[in-house]
N, C-alpha and C positions, 0 to 999 in steps of 0.2 A: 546351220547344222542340218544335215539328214535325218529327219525320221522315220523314214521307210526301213523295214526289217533289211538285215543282210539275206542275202541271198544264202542257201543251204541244200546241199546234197544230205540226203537222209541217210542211213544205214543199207536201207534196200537200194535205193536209187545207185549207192557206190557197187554195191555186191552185182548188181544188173549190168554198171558199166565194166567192169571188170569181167562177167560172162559174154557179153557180146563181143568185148577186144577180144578176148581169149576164142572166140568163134572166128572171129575174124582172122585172126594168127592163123589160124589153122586151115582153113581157106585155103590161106596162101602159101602155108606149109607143103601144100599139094599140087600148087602150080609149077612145073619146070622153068616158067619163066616168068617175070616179072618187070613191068615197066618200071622204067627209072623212076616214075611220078609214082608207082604201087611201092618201091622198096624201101625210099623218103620214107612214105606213110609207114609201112612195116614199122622201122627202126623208130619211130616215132611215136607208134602204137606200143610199140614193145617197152619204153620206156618211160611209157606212161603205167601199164599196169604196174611196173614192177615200184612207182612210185605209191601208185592204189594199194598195190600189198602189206604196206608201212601199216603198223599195229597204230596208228595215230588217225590211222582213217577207218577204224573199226567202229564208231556208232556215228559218222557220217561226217561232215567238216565244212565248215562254212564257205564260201567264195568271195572274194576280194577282186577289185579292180587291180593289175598292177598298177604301182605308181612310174609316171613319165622321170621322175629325180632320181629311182636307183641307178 
C-alpha cells in the first residue's frame, strides 16, 4: 500500500493554470498563422480549460495516475 499523500492542485494553483492557458489562447489568437505542432497544442489547451472551468475544480482536485486497464 502507498503512503505517500496524493498529489493535489490547490484552488490557486487551478485558477493560475487556467490564467496562463487563457494568456496563452490569446497569444495565439493573434497569430495569422500557426504551426500545425502550435494548433495540436491550441485545441488541446482549449479543452483543457474548458475542463478547469467544471464547478468540481473550484477548491482544487487531487491528481491520479491513469490506470494502463481502462
Amino acid at each position: 500500500m502507498n503512503d505517500e499523500p496524493t498529489p493535489r492542485l490547490s484552488r490557486e494553483q487551478v485558477l493560475a493554470l487556467k490564467f496562463a492557458a487563457h494568456r496563452q489562447l490569446a497569444r495565439w489568437s493573434n497569430k495569422h498563422e500557426l504551426s500545425s505542432h502550435q494548433h495540436a497544442q491550441r485545441t488541446t489547451l482549449a479543452c483543457a480549460v474548458r475542463i478547469l472551468q467544471d464547478q468540481a475544480f473550484t477548491d482544487g482536485c487531487e491528481l491520479h495516475v491513469p490506470s494502463a486497464e481502462k
